[in-house]
C-alpha positions in Angstrom: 21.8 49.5 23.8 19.1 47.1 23.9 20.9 44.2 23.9 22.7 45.0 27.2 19.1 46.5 29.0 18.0 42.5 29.1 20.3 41.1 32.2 19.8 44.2 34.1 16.1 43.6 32.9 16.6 40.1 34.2 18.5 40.9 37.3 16.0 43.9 38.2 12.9 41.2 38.1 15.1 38.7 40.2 15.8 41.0 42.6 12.4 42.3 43.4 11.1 38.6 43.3 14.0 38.0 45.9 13.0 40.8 48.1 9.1 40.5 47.8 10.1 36.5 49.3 12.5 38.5 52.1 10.0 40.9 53.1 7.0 38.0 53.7 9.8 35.8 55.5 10.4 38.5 58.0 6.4 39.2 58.0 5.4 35.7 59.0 8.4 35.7 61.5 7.5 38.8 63.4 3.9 37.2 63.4 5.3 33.9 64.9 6.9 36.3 67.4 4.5 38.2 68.4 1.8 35.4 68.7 4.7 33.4 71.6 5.0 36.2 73.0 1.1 36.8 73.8 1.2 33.5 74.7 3.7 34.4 76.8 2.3 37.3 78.3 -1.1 35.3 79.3 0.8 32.4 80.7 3.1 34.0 82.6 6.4 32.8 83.1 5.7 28.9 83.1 6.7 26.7 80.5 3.5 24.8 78.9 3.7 22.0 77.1 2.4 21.5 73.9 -0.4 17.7 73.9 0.9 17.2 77.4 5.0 16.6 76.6 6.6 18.9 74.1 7.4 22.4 75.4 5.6 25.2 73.4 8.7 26.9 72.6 9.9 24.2 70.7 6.6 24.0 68.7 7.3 27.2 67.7 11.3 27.1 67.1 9.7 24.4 64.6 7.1 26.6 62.7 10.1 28.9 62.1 12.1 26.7 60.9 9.7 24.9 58.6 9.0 28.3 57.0 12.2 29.4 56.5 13.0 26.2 54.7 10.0 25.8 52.3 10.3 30.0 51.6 13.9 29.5 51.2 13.5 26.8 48.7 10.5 28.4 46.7 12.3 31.9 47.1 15.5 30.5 45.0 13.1 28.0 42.5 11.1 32.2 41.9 14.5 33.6 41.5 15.7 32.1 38.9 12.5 31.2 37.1 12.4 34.7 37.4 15.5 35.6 36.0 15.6 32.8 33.1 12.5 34.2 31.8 12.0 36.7 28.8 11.9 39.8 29.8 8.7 42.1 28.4 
């Protein structure tokens, strides 16, 4: 029985690596969101512009993107370090 406890050993620690990464994606998100939408909230309704050109909405759309992209890629490098590793 021991042999087959190591992949779901394996597959256990992947998955809670794969969900710790999920849960501080949709963390930093929600922070992103809530921090426009003070910004929001202050400004009122106007668009402001990020060094005098660049609306501030895109700034943001940017910072989102940008995270989910370097999480996304360290999230699947953890993953499978994680799940080509010995188990203990």
């Amino acid at each position: 029985m021991a042999p087959r406890s190591r992949p779901f050993k394996r597959a256990l620690a992947a998955i809670l690596e794969f969900s710790g990464h999920l849960f501080v994606i949709l963390a930093l998100l929600l922070g992103f969101r809530l921090v426009e939408f003070v910004m929001h909230f202050l400004w009122g309704p106007t668009e402001r512009l990020f060094l005098g050109g660049v609306p501030l909405r895109y700034v943001f759309d940017i910072a989102d993107l940008a995270l989910l992209g370097v999480l996304l890629l360290y999230g699947i490098y953890a993953v499978i370090r994680e799940y080509t590793r010995e188990p203990e």
